[in-house]
C-alpha positions as CSV (number, residue, x, y, z in Angstrom):
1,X,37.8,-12.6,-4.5
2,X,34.4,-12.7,-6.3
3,X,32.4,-9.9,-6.5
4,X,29.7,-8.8,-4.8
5,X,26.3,-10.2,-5.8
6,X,23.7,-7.1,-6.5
7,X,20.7,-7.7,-4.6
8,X,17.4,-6.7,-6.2
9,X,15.0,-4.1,-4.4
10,X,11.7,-2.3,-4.4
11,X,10.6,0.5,-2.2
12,X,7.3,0.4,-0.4
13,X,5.4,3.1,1.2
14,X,1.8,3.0,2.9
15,X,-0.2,5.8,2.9
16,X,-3.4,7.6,4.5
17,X,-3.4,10.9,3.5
18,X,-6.5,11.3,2.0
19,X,-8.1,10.3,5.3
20,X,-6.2,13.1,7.1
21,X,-7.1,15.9,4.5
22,X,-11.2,14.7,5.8
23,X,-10.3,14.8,8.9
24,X,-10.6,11.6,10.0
25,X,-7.2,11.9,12.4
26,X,-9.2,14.2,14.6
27,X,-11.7,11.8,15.5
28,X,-11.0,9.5,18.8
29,X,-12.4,6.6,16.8
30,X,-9.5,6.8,14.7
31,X,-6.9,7.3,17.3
32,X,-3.8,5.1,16.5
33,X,-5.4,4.2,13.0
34,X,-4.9,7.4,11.0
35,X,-1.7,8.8,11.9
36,X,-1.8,12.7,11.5
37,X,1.8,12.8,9.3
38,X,-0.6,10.4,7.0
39,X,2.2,8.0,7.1
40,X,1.6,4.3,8.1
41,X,5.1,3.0,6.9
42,X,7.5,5.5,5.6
43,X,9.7,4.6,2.1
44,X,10.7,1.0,2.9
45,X,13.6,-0.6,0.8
46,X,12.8,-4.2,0.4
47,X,15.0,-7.5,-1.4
48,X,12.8,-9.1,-3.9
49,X,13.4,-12.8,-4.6
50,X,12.2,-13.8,-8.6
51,X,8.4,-13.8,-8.8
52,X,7.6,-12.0,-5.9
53,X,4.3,-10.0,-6.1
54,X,3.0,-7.0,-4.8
55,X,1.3,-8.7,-2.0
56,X,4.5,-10.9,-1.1
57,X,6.3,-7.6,-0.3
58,X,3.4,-5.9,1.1
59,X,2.8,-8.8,3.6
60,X,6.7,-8.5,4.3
61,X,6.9,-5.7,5.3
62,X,3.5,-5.7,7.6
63,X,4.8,-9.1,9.6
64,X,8.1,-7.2,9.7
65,X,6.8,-3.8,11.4
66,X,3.8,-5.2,13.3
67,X,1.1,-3.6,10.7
68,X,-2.1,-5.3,10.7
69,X,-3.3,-6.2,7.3
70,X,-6.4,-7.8,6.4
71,X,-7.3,-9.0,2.6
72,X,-9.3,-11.7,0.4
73,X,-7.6,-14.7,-0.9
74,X,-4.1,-12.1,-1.3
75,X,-5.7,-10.7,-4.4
76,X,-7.8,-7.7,-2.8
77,X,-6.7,-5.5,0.7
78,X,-9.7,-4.7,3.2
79,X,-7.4,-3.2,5.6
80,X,-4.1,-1.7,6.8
81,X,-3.5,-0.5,10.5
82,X,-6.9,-1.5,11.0
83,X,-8.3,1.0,8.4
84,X,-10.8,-0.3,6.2
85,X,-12.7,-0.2,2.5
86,X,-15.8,2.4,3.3
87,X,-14.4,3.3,6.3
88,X,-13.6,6.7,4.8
89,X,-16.7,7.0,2.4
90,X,-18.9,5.1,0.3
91,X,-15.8,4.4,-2.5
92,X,-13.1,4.5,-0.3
93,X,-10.4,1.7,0.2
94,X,-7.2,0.6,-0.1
95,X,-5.3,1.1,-3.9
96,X,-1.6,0.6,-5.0
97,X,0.1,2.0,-7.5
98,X,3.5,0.2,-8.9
99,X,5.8,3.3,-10.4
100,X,3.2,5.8,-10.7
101,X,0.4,2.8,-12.5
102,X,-2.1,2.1,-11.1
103,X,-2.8,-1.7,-12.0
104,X,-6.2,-2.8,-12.6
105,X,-6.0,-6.6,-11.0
106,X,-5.1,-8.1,-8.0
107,X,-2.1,-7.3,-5.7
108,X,-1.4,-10.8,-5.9
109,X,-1.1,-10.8,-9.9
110,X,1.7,-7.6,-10.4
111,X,4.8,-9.6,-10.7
112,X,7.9,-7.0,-9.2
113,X,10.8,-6.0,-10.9
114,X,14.0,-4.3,-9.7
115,X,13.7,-0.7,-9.0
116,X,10.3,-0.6,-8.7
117,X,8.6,1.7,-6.5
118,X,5.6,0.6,-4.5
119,X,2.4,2.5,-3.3
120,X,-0.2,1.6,-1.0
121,X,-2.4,4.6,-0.7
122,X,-5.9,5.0,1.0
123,X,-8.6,6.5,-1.1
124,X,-11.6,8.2,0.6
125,X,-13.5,8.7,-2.9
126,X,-14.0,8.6,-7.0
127,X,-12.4,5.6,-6.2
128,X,-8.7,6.7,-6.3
129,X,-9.8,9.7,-7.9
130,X,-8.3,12.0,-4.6
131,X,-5.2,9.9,-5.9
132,X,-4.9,11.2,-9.4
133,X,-5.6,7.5,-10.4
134,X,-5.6,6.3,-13.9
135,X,-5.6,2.7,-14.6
136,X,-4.5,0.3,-16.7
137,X,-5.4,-3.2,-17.7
């Protein structure tokens, strides 16, 4: 018998509660959009193939649970579940954050690696600052 091959995975989440702490799920406008739980897709266990990116799994997972996503050339997100960049503020958007990091390039440039945990969170200002981002290069 040959042994089972080890699949690799990374866990994905996406994220709005910054939205919900301003309120935002209380408006009708938003009905559908911002979930009040703040939860768009809960902790998502994902197989990753060598060389897939952030955005490969990300764009996974949204074709795989119906979750509209919008970005710019796979490098930049301007929407999830049809929330968008400034629709919560001046600085607000779309950030992600691989094990805690928050990179500072492109979805489309953070290679994935086993055991690596995914973050897709919605910032409403300071630029991920209501995240507790810090970045790095």
């Amino acid at each position: 018998q040959k042994p089972e091959s080890k699949k690799n995975t990374v866990t994905i989440t996406i994220r709005c509660d910054t939205a919900v702490n301003n309120g935002m799920h209380l408006e009708s406008k938003w009905a559908g959009i911002v979930p009040a739980s703040g939860c768009i897709l809960d902790v998502t266990t994902v197989e990753i193939e060598q060389g897939n990116s952030v955005f490969d799994i990300l764009n996974r997972v949204c074709q795989k649970y119906k979750i509209h996503m919008e970005h710019r050339s796979k490098n930049y997100i301007n929407g999830i579940n049809n929330l968008y960049e400034f629709d919560g503020g001046r600085w607000s958007g779309w950030m992600y954050s691989v094990n805690g990091v928050f990179p500072n390039y492109g979805v489309n440039k953070y290679t994935v690696k086993n055991g690596d945990e995914i973050k897709l969170r919605y910032t409403c200002n300071g630029l991920g600052e209501d995240l507790g981002a810090s970045f790095t290069g």
